[in-house]
N, CA, C and O of each residue as an XYZ file, in Angstrom:
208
protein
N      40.350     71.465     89.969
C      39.445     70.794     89.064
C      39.716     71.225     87.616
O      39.519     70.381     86.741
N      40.250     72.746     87.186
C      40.138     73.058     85.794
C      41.630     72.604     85.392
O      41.987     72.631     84.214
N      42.455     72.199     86.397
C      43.748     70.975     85.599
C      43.418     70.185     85.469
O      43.903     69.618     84.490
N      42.374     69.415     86.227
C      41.367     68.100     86.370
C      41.489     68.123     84.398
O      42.165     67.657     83.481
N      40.556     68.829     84.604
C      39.896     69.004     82.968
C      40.948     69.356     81.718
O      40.738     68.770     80.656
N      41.856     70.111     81.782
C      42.648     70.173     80.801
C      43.476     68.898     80.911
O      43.409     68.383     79.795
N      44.178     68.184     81.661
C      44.302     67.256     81.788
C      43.775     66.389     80.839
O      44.378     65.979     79.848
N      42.428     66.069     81.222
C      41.722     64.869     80.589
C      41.236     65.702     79.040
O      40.898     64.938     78.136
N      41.208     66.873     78.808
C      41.243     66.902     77.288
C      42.288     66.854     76.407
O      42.248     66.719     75.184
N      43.390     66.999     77.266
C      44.850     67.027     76.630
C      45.572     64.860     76.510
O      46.599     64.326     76.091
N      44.636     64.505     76.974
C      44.708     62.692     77.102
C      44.102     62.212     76.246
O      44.576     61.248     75.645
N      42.875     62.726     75.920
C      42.277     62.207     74.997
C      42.135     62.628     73.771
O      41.473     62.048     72.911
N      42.997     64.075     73.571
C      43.006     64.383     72.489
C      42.062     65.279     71.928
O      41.729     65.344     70.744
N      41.720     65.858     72.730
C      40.344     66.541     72.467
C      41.091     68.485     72.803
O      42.093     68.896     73.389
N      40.000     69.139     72.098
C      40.372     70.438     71.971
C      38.658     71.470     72.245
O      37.618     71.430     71.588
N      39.069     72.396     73.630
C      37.963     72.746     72.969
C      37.069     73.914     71.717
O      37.675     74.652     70.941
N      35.780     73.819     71.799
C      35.342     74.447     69.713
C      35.724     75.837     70.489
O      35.795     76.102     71.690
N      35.956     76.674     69.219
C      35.532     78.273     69.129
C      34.689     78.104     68.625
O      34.543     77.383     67.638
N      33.514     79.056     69.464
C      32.758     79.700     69.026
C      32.722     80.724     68.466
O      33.316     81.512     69.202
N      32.111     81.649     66.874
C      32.109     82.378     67.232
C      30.429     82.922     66.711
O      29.634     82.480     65.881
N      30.404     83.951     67.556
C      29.041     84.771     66.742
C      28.722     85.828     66.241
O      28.684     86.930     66.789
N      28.378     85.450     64.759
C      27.325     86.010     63.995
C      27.023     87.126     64.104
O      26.342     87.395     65.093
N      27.308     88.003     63.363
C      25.818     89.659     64.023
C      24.945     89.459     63.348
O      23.946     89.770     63.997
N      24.649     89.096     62.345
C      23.455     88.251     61.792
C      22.814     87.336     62.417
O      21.585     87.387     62.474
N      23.228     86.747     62.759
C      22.487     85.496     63.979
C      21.322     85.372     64.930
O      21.544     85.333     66.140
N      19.832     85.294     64.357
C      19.115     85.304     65.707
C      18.938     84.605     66.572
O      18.111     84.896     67.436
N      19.866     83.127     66.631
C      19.977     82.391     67.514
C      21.241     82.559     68.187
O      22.150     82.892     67.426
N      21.629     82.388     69.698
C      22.577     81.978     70.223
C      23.481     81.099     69.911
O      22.717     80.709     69.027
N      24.549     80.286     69.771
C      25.436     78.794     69.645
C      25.188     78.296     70.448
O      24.917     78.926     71.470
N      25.143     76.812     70.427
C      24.434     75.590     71.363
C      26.259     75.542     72.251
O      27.170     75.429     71.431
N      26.672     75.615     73.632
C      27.405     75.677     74.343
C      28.307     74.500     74.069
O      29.533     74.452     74.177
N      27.487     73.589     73.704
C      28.063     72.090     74.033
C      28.932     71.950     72.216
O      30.139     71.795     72.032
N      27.512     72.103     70.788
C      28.409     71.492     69.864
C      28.716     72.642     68.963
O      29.346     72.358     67.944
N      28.245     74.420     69.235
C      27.996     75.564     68.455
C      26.988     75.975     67.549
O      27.007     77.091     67.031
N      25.920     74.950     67.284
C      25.053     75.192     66.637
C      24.196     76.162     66.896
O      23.648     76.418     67.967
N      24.093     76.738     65.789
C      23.265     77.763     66.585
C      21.628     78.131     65.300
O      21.518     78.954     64.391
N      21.009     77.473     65.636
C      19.440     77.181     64.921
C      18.625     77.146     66.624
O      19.052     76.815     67.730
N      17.289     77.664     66.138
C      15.982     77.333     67.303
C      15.940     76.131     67.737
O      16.153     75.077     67.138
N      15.643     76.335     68.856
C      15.346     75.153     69.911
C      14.463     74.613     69.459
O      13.542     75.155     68.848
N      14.641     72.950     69.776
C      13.293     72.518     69.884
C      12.770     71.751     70.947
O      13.473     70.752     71.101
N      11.744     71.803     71.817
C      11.333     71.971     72.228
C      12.404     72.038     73.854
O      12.153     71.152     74.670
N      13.326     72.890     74.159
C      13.937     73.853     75.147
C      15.495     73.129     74.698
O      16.399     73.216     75.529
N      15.715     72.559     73.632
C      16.883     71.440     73.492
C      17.595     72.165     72.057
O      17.014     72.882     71.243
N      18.814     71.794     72.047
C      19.265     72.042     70.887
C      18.923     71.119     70.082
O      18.529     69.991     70.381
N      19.099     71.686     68.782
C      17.811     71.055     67.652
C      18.744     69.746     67.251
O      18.291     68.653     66.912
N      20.562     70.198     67.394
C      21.894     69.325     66.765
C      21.830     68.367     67.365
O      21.140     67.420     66.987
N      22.805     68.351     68.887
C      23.152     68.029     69.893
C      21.574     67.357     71.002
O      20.924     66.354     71.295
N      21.679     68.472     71.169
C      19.989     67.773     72.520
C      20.397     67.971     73.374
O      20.446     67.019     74.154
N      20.999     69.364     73.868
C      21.730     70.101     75.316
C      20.916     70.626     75.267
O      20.552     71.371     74.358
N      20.068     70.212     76.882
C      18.807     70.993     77.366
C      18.926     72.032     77.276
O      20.101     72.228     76.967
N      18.279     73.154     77.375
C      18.823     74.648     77.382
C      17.897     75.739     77.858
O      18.254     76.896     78.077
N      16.520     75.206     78.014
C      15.710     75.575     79.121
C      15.162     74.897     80.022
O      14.494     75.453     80.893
């Protein structure tokens, strides 16, 4: 499955983000686009990747 996936990001052209984090940072990075600001209400505030 994870050739599955490099596969299909290497087709479409796609790469995936670095993250990185902060020691300043009191939020986590959102998994999906890296944002990393408070939830709102269990969702990333950017994106909208559930997250609780």
């Amino acid at each position: 499955m994870r050739g599955q996936w490099r596969d299909n990001i290497e087709r479409e052209g796609l790469a995936p983000i670095a993250i990185t984090i902060s020691e300043d940072s009191e939020h986590m990075p959102c998994p999906a686009c890296g944002t990393a600001a408070a939830l709102v209400e269990g969702a990333c505030s950017d994106c909208g990747l559930q997250l609780e």
